[in-house]
C-alpha positions as CSV (number, residue, x, y, z in Angstrom):
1,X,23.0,18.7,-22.9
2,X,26.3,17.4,-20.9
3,X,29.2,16.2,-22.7
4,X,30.2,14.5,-19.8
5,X,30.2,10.7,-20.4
6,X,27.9,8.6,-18.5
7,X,27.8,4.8,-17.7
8,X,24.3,4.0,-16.3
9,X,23.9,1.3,-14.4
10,X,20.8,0.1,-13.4
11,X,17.4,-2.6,-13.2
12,X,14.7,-2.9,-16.0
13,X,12.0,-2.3,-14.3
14,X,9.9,0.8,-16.0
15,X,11.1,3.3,-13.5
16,X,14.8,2.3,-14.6
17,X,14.0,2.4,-17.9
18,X,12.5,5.6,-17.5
19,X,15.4,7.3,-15.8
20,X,18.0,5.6,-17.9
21,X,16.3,7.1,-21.1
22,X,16.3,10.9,-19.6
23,X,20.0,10.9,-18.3
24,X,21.0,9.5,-21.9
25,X,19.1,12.9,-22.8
26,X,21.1,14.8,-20.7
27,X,24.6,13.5,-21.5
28,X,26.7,11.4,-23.5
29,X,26.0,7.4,-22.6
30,X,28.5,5.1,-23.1
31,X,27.0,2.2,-21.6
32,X,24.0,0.4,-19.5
33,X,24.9,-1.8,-17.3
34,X,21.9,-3.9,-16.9
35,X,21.9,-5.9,-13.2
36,X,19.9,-9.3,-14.5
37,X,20.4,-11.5,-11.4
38,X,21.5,-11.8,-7.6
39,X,24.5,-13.2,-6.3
40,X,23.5,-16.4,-4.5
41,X,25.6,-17.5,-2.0
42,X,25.9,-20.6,0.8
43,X,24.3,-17.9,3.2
44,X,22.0,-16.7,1.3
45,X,20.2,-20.3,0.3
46,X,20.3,-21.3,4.3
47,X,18.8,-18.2,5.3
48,X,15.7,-18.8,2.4
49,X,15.3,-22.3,4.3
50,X,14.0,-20.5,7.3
51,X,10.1,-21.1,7.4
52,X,9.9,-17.5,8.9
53,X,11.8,-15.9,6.2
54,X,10.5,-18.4,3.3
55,X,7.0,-17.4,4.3
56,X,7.5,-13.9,4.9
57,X,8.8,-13.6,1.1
58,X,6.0,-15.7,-0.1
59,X,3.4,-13.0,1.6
60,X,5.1,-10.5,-0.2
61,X,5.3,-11.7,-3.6
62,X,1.5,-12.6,-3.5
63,X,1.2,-8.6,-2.2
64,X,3.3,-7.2,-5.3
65,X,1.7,-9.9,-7.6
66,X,-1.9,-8.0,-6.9
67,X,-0.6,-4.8,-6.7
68,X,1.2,-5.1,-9.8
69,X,-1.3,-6.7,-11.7
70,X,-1.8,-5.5,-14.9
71,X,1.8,-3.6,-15.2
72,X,0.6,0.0,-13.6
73,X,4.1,0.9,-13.5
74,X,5.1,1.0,-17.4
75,X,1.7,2.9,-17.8
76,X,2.5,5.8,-15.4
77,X,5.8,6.2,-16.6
78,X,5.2,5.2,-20.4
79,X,1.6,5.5,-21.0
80,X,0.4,2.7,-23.4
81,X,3.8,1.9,-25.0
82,X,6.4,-1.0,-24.1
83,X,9.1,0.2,-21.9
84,X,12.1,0.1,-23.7
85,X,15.8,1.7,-23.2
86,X,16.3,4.4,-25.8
87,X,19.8,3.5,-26.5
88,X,19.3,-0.6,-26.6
89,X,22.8,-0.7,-28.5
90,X,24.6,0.4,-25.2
91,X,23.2,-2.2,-23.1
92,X,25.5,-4.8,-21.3
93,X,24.1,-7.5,-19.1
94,X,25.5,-8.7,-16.1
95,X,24.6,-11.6,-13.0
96,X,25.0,-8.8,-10.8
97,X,26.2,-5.3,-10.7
98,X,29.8,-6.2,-8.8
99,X,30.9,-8.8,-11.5
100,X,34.1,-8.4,-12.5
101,X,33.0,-7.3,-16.2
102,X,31.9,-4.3,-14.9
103,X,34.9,-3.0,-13.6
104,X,36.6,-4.0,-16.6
105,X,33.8,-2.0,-18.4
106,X,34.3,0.8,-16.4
107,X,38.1,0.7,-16.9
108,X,37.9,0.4,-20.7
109,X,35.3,3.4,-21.1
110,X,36.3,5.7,-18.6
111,X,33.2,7.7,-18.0
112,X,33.3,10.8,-16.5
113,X,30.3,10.2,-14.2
114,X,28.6,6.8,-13.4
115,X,24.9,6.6,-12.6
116,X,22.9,4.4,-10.4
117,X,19.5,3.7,-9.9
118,X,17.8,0.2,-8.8
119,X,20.9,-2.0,-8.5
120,X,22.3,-4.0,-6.2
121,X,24.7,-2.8,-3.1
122,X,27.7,-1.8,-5.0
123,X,31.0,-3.0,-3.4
124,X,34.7,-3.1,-4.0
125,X,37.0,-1.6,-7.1
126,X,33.6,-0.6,-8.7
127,X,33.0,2.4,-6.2
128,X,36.4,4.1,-7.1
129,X,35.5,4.4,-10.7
130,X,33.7,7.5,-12.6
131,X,36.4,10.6,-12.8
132,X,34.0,12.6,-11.3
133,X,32.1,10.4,-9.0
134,X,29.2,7.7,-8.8
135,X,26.2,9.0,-8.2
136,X,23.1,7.1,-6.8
137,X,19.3,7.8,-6.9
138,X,17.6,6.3,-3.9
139,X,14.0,6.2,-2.9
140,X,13.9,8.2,0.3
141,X,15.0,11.0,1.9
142,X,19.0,10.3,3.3
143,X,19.7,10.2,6.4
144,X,16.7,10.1,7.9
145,X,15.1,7.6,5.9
146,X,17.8,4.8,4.6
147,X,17.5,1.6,2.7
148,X,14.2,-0.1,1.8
149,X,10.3,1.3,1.4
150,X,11.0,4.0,2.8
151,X,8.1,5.7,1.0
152,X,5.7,3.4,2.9
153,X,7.8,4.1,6.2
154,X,7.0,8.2,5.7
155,X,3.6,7.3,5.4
156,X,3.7,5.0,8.6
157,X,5.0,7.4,10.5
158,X,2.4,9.8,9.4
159,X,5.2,12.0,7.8
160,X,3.9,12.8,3.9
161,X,6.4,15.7,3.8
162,X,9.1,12.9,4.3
163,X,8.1,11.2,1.0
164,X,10.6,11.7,-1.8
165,X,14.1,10.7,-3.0
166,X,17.7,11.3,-2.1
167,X,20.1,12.0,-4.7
168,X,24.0,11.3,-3.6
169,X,27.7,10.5,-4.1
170,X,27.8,6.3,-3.4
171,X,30.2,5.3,-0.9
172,X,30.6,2.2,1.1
173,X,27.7,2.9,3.0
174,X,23.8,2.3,2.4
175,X,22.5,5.5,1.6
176,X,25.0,7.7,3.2
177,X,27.3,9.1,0.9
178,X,27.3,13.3,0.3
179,X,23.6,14.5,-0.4
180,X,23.5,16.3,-3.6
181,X,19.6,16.6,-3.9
182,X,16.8,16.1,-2.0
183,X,13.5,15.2,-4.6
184,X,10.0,15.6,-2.4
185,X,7.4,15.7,-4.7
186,X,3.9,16.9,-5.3
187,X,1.6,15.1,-2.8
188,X,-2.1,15.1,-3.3
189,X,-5.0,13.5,-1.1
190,X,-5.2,10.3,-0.1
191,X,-2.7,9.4,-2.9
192,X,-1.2,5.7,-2.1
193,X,2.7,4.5,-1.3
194,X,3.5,3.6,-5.2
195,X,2.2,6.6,-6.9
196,X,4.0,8.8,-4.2
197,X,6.7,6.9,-5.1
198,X,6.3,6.6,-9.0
199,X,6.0,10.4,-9.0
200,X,9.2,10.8,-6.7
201,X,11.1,9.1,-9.4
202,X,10.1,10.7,-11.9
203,X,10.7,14.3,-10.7
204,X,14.1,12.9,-9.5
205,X,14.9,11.9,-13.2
206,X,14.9,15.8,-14.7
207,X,16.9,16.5,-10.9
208,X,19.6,14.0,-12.2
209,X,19.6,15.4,-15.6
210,X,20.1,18.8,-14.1
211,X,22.6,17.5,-11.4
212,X,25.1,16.1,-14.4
213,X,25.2,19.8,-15.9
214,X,26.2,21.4,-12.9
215,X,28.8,18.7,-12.5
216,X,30.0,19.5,-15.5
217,X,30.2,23.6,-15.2
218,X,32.0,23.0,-12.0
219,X,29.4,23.6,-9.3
220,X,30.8,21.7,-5.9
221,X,27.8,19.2,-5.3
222,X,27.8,17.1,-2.2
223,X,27.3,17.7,1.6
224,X,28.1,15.0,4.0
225,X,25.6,13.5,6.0
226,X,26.5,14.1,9.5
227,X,23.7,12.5,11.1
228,X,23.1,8.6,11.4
229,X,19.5,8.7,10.2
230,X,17.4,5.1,10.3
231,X,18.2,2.1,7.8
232,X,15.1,0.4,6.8
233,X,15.1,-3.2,5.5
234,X,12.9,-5.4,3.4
235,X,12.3,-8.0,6.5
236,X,11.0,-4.6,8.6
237,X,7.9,-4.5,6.6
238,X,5.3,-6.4,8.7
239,X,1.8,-7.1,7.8
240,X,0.6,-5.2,11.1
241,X,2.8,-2.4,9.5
242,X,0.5,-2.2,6.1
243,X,-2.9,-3.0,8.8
244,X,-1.6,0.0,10.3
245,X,-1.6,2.2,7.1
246,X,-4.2,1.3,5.7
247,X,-6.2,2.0,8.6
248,X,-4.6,5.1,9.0
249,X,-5.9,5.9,5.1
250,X,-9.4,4.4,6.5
251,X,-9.7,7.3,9.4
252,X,-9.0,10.1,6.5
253,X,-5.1,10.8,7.9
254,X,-4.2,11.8,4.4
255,X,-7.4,13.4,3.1
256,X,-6.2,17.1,3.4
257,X,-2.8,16.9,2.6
258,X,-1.2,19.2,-0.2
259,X,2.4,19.7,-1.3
260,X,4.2,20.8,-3.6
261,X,7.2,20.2,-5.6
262,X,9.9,20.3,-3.7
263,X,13.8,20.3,-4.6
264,X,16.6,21.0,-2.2
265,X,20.2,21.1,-3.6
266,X,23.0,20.5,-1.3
267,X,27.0,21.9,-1.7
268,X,30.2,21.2,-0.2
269,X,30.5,23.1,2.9
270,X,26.7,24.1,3.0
């Protein structure tokens, strides 16, 4: 176990929870930040009152409403109990993750590390905190695959062995600080985007873990990206694009593929 103070900050969905809990394992929490809200701004409210974009997020919630049906999330990653945070007593709640308290937060516990997973874009003061950095777990594999779905996107473009998650120093970019681990994990058959994805996450969780204890003895994590990669986000996602996939499921484009576990660690220099 680290001694290296963490402040988690992060979403409460089960995968969050599930994260949060195993890096609280693996060091010495002293706070989760828990994002609870967006930011709504002038811009934001005119650009909901586009029919195009009000009706493309209504298709999508009635997707995710039947896909999530029945909570299969907290059962993979919690079985038949209630996701909960371990450490409940260390939980702060914020609008968003760049409020003001936050930084204050940051300021009065001084952690050595802070850790990200399922927030918000994180801008301003907050990205200079953490003595030794702020690390971010995102769902794909940086640079080439940047932003949003991306585990979909690897499966649309008929590239399983892209499926997996990018651990990395935050900067001001999306997705593009230094890599510190790339997380592929064990791909089966015919397996769909959320379990690909669910099982990404949760072999990233024990890689974040083990990423804090080399942190701490020293190792020099981090390699920048040099390449530009492709940002994908939320309004690329089509309906043709899930036609697309499923019909590629349809004609048996995953029915032979096997993988394994795969982790790739990334240094300074490398």
């Amino acid at each position: 176990m680290s001694k290296l103070k963490i402040m988690i900050l992060c979403g409460r969905s089960a995968r969050h929870i599930y994260v949060a809990n195993r890096l609280c394992q693996a060091a010495t929490p002293v706070a989760i930040v828990n994002e609870i809200g967006s930011k709504w701004s002038r811009k934001k409210i005119f650009n909901l009152m586009k029919p195009w974009v009000f009706w493309r997020k209504v298709r999508r919630w009635m997707r995710d409403r039947k896909r999530y049906a029945g909570n299969p999330e907290a059962k993979y990653y919690f079985d038949d109990q209630v996701p909960q945070f371990d450490r409940e007593d260390l939980i702060h709640k914020f609008p968003h993750i760049n409020a003001p308290g936050v930084v204050e937060l940051a300021d009065r516990l001084q952690p050595d590390v802070i850790c990200v997973f399922g927030t918000s874009l994180i801008r301003g003061e907050l990205l200079n905190k953490g003595r030794l950095g702020m690390l971010n777990l995102h769902g794909g594999l940086s640079p080439e695959y940047r932003g949003a779905d991306c585990t979909f996107w690897a499966l649309h473009n008929a590239e399983p062995e892209m499926v997996g998650c990018t651990l990395h120093f935050i900067n001001e970019g999306i997705d593009t600080g230094d890599l510190i681990a790339h997380i592929c994990p064990q791909v089966k058959p015919n397996e769909d985007e959320l379990v690909l994805f669910w099982r990404a996450v949760k072999s990233s969780a024990d890689v974040y873990a083990e990423a804090l204890n080399r942190l701490e003895q020293g190792e020099k994590l981090g390699k920048t990206q040099t390449k530009k990669g492709k940002l994908y986000q939320v309004r690329d996602r089509l309906w043709k694009h899930e036609k697309e996939l499923n019909s590629m499921y349809a004609k048996g484009q995953f029915s032979s593929v096997q993988l394994p576990l795969r982790v790739n660690w990334f240094h300074k220099g490398s």
